[in-house]
TORPA-4810 file (N, C-alpha, C, O; in nm, 3 decimals):
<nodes>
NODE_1_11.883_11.003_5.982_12.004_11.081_5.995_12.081_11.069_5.864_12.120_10.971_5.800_X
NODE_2_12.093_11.232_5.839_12.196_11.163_5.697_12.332_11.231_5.691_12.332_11.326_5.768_X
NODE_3_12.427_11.219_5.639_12.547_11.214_5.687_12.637_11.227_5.512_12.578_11.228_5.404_X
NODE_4_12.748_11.233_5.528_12.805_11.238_5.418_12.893_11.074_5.387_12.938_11.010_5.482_X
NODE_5_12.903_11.036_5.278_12.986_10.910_5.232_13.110_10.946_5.225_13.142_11.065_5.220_X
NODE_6_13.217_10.824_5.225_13.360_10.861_5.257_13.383_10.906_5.124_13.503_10.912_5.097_X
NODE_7_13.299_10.943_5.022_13.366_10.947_4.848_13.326_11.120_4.844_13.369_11.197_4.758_X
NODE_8_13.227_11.159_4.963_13.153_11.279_4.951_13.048_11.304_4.870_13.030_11.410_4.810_X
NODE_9_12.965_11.190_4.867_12.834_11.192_4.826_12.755_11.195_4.928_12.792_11.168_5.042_X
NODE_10_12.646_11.226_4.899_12.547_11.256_5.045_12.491_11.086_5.023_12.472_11.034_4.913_X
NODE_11_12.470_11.017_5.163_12.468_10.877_5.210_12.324_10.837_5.132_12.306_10.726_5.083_X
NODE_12_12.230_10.942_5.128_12.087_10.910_5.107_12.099_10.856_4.889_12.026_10.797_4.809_X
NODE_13_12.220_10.916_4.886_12.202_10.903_4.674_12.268_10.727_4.656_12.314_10.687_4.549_X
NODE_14_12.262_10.658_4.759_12.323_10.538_4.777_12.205_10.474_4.828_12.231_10.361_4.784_X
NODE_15_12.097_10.461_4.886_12.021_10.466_4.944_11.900_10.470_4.837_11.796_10.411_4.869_X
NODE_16_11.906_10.527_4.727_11.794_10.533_4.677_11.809_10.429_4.584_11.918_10.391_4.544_X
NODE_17_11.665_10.368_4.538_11.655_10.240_4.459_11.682_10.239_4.349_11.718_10.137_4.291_X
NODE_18_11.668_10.366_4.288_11.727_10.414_4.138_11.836_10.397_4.118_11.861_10.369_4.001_X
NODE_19_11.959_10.405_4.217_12.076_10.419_4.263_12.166_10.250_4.156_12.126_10.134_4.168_X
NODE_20_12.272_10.289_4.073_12.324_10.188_4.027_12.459_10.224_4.035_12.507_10.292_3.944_X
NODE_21_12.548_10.178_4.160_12.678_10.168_4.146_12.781_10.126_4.037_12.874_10.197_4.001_X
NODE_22_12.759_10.029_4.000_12.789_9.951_3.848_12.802_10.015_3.752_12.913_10.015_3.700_X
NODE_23_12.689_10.100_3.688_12.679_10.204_3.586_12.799_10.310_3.604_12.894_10.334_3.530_X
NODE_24_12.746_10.389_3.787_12.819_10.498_3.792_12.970_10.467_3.809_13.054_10.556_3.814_X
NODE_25_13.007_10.298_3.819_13.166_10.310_3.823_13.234_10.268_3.657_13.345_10.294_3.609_X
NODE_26_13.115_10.195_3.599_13.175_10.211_3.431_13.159_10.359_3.356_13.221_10.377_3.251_X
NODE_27_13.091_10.446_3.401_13.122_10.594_3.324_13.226_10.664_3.384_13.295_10.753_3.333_X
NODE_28_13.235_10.607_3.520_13.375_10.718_3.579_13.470_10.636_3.466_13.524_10.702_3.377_X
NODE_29_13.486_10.515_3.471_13.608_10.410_3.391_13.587_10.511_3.195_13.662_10.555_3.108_X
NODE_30_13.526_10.507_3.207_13.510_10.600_3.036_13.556_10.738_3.067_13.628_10.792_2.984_X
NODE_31_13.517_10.819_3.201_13.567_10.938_3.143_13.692_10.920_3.189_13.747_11.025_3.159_X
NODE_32_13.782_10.845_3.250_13.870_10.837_3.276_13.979_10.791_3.162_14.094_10.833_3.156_X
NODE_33_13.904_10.676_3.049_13.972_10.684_2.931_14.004_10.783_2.881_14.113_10.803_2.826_X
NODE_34_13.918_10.856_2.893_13.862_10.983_2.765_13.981_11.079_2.828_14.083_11.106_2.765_X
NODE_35_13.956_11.126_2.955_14.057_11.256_3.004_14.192_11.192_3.028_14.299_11.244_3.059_X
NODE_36_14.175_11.121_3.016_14.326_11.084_3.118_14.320_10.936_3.101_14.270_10.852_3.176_X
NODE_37_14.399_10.920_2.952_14.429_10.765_2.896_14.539_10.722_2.961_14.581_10.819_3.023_X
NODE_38_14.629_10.602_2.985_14.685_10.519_3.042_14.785_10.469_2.868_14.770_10.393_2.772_X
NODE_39_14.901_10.591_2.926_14.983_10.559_2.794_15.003_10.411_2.776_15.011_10.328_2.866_X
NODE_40_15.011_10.385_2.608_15.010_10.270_2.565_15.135_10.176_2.637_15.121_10.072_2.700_X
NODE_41_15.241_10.239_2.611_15.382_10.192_2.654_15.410_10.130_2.769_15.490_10.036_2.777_X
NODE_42_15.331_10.190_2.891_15.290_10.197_3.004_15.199_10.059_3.035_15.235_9.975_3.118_X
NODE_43_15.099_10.050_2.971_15.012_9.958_2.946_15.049_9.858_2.972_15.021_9.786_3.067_X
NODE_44_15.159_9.835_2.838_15.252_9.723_2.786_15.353_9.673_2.903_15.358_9.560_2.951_X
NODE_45_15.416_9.760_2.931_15.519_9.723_3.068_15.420_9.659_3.184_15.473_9.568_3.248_X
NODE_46_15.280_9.693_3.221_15.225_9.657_3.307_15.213_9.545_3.304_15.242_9.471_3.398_X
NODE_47_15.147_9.492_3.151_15.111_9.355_3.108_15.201_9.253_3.094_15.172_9.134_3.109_X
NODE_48_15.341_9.305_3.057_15.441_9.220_3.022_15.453_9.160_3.277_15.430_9.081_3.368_X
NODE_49_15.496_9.265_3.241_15.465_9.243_3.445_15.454_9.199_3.493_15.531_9.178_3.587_X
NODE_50_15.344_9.143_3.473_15.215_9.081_3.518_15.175_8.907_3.471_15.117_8.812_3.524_X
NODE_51_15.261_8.941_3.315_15.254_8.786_3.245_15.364_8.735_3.298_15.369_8.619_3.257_X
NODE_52_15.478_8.764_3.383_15.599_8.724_3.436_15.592_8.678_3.571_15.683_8.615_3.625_X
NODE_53_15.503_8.704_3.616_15.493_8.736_3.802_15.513_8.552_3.820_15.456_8.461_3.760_X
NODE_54_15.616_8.549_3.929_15.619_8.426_4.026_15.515_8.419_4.151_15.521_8.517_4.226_X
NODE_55_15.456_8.356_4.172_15.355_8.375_4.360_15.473_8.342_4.389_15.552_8.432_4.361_X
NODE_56_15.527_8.241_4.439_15.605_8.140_4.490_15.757_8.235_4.508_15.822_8.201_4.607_X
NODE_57_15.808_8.329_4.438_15.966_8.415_4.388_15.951_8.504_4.529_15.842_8.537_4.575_X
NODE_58_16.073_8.534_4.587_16.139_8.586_4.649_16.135_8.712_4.587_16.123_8.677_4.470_X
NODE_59_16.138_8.840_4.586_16.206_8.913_4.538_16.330_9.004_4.595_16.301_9.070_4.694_X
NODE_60_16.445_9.015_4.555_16.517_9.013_4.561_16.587_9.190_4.537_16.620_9.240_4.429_X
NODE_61_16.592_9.246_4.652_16.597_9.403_4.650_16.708_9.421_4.606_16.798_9.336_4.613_X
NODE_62_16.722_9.554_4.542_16.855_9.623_4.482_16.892_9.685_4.570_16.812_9.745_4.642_X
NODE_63_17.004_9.688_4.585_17.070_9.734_4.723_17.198_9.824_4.663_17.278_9.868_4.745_X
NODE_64_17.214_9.845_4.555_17.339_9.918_4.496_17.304_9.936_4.357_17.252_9.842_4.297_X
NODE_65_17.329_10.055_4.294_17.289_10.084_4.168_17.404_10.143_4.098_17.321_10.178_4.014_X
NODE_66_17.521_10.189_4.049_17.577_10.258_4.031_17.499_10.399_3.927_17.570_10.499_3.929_X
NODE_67_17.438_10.406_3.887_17.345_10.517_3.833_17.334_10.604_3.976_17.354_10.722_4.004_X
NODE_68_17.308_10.535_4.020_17.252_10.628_4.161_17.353_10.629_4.274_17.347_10.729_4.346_X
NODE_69_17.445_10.536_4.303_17.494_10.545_4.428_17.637_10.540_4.383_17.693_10.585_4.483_X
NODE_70_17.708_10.521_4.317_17.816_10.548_4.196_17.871_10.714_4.252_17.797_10.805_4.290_X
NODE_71_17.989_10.715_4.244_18.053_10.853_4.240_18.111_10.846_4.085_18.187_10.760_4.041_X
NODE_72_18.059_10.952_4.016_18.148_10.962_3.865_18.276_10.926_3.834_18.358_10.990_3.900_X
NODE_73_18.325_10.844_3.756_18.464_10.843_3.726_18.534_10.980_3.615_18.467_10.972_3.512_X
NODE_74_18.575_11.026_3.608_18.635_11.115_3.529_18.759_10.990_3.443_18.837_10.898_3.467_X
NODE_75_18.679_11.108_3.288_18.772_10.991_3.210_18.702_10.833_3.143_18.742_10.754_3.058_X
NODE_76_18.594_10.840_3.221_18.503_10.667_3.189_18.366_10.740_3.148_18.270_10.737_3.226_X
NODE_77_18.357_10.804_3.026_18.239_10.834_2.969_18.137_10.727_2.980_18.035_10.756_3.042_X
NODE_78_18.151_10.566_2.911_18.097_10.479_2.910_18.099_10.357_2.973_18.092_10.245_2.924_X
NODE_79_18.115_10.414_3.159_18.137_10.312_3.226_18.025_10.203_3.235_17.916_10.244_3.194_X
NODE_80_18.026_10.036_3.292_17.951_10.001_3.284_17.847_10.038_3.413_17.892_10.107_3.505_X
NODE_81_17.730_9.999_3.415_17.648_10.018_3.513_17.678_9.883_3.587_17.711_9.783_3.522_X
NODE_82_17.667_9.881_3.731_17.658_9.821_3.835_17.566_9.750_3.937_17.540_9.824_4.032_X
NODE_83_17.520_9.650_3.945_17.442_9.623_3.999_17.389_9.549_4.116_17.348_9.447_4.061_X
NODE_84_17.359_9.534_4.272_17.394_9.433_4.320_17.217_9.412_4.383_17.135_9.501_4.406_X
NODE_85_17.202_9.271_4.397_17.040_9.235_4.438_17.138_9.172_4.543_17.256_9.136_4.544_X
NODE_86_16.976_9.177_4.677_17.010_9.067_4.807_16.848_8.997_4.821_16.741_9.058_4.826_X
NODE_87_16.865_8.889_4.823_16.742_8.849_4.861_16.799_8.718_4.991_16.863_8.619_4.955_X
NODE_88_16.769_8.737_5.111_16.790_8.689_5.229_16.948_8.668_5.232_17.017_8.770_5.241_X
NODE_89_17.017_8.534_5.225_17.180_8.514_5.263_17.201_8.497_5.116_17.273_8.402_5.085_X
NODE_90_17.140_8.590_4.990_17.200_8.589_4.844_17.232_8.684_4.815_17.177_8.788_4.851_X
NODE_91_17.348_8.675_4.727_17.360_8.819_4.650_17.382_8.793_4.508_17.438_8.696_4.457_X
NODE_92_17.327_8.898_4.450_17.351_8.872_4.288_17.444_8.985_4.237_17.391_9.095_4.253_X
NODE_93_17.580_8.993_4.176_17.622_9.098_4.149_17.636_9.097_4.015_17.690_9.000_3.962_X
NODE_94_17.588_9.208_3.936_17.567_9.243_3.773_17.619_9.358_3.723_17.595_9.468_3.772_X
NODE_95_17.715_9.333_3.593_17.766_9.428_3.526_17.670_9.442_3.382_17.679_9.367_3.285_X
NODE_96_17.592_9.539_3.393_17.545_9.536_3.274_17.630_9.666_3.157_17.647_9.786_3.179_X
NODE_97_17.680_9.568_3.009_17.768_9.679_2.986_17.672_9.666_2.801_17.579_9.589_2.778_X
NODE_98_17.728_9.755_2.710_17.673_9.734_2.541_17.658_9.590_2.484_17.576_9.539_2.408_X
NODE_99_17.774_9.542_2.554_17.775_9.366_2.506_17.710_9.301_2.540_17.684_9.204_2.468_X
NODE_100_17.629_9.315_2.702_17.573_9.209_2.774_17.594_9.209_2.915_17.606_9.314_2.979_X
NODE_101_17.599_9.087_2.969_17.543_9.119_3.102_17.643_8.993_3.125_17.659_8.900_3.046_X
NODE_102_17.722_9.012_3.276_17.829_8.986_3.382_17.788_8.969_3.490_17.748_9.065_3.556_X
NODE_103_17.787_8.841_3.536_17.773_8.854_3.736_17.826_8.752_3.724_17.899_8.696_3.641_X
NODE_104_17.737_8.714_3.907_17.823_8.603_3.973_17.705_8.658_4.099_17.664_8.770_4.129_X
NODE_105_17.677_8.526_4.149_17.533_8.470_4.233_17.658_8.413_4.351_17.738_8.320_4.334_X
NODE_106_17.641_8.516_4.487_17.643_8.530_4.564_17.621_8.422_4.726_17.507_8.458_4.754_X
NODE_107_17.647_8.353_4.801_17.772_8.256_4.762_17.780_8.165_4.666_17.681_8.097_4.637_X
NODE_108_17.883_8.151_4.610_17.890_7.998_4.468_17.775_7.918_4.523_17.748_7.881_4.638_X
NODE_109_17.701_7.898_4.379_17.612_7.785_4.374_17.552_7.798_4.265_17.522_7.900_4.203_X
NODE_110_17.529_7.639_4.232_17.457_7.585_4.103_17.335_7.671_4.125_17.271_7.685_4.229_X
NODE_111_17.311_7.735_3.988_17.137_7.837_3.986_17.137_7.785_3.878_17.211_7.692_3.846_X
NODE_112_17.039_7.849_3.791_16.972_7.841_3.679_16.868_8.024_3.643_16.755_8.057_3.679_X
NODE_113_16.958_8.090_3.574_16.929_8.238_3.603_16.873_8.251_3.420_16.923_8.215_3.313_X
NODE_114_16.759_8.314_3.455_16.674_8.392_3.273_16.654_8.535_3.303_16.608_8.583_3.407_X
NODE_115_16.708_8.609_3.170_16.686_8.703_3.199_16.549_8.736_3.129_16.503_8.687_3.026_X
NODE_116_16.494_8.837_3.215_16.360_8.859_3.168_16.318_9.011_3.051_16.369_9.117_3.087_X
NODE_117_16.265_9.013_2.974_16.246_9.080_2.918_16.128_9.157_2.821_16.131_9.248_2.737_X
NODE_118_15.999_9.050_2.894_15.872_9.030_2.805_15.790_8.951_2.825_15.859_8.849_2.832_X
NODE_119_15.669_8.915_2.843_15.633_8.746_2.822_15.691_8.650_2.761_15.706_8.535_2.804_X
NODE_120_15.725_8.691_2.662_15.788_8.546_2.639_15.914_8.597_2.553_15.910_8.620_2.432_X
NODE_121_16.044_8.614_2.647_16.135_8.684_2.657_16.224_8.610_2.755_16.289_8.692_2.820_X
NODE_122_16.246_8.510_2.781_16.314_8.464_2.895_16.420_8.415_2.847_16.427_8.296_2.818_X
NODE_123_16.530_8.510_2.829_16.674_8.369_2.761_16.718_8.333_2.902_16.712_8.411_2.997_X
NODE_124_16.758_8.225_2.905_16.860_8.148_2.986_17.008_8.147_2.977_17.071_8.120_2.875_X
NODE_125_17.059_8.178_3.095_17.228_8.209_3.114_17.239_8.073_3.196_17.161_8.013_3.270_X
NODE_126_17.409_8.040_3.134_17.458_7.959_3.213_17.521_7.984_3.307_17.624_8.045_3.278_X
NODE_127_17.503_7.960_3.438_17.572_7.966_3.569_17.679_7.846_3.589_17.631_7.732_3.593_X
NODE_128_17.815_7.860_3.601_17.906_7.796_3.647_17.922_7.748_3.767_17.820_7.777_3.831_X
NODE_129_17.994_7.690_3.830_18.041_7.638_3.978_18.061_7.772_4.040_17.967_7.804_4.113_X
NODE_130_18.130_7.832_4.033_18.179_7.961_4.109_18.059_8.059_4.100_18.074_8.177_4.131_X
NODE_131_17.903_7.996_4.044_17.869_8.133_4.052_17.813_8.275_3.943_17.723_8.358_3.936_X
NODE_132_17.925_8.235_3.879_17.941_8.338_3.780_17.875_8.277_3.632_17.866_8.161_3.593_X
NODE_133_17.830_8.419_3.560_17.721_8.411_3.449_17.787_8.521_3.360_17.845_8.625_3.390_X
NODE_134_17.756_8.457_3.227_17.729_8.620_3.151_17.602_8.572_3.007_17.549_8.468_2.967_X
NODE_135_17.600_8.727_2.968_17.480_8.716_2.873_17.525_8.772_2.757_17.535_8.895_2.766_X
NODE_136_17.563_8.717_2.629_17.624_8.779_2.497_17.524_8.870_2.446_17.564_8.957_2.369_X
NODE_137_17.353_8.863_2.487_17.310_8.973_2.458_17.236_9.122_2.548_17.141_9.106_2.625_X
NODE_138_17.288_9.239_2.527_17.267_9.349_2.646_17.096_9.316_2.643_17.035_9.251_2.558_X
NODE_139_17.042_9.384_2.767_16.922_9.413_2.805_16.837_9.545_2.692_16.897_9.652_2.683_X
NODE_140_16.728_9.532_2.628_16.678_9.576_2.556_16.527_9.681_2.660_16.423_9.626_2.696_X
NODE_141_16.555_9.799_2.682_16.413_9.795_2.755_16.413_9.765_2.877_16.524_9.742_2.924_X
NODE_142_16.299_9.756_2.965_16.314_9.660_3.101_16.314_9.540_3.118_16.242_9.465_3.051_X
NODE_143_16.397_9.497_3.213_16.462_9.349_3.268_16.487_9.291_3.406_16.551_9.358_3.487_X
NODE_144_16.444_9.173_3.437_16.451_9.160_3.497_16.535_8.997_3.496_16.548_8.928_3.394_X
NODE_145_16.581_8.961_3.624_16.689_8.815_3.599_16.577_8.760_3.737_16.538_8.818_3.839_X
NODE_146_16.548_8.605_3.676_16.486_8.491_3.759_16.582_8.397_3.809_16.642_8.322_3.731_X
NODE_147_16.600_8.394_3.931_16.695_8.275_3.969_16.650_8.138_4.014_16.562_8.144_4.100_X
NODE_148_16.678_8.038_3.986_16.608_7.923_4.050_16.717_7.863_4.103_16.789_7.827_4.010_X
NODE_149_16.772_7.830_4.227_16.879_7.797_4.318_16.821_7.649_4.425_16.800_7.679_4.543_X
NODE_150_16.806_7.559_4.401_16.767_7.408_4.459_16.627_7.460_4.439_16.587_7.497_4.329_X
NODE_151_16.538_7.462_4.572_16.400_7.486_4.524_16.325_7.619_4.547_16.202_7.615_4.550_X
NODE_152_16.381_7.725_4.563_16.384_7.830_4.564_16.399_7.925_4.434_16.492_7.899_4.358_X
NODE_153_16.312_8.034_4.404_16.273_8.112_4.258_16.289_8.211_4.353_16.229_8.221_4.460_X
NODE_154_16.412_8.318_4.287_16.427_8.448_4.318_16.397_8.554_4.238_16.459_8.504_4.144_X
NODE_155_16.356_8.661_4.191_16.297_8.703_4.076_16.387_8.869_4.150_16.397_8.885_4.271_X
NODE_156_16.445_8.979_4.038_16.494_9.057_4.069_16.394_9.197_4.065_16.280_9.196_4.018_X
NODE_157_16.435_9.271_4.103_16.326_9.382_4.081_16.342_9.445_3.913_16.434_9.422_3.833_X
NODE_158_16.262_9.502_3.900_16.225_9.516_3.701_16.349_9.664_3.712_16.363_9.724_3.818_X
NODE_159_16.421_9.697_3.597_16.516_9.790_3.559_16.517_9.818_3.425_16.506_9.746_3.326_X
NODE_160_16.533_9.943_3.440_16.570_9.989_3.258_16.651_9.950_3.205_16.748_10.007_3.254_X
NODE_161_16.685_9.885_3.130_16.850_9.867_3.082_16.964_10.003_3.069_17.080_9.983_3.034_X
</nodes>
């Protein structure tokens, strides 16, 4: 009985001994370079990504954006952007403005917050008693902020600056 494969090859061209999956999935991987490359830039953001990843991190959803959920101010051409993460009973709230970066970690508590920016891109902000942080230098590119709060690693979701 022969039948069709879920890819829509007929079942029997799988079946035959000549048959080399391996081959036929490194030439699809070439013409796939060839037609349809995987912008460089793209690449790079993946890898940087990827060299950052916590197993162990929380991540920590954006729940407010002002880009997006913001009503325009009239009059504030260059307002700052707004930002708020929740990850379980946390909140992180962030002003990212030209100068740098403003919050305050959601209820007061000793953290230890880096902002992320690369593989090996991690500056470290000081967190105060109350909470509150800032960063003398703005976000370059995409970023992301790592929190480490007693033994818990919260990691934020990645953003454009």
């Amino acid at each position: 009985m022969s039948g069709v494969h879920g890819n829509g090859f007929p079942e029997e061209d799988f079946d035959d001994p000549g048959f080399d999956g391996d081959l036929l999935e490194e030439e699809l991987r070439q013409a796939a370079a060839v037609l349809d490359p995987v912008p460089a830039e793209l690449r790079q953001l993946a890898l940087e990504a990827y060299a950052l990843h916590d197993l162990d991190a929380r991540i920590a959803e954006l729940t407010f954006d002002s880009l997006v959920d913001a009503l325009p101010v009239r009059g504030v051409p260059d307002a700052p952007r707004m930002l708020t993460f929740r990850a379980g009973g946390l909140t992180v709230d962030v002003e990212v403005t030209g100068e740098g970066l403003i919050g305050q970690v959601l209820p007061p508590q000793s953290a230890r917050i880096e902002v992320l920016g690369g593989p090996q891109t991690a500056r470290p902000v000081t967190v105060d008693t109350l909470g509150r942080f800032t960063s003398e230098q703005p976000p370059a590119g995409p970023f992301a902020l790592r929190l480490r709060t007693g033994g818990e690693v919260i990691v934020t979701e990645w953003l454009r600056a």
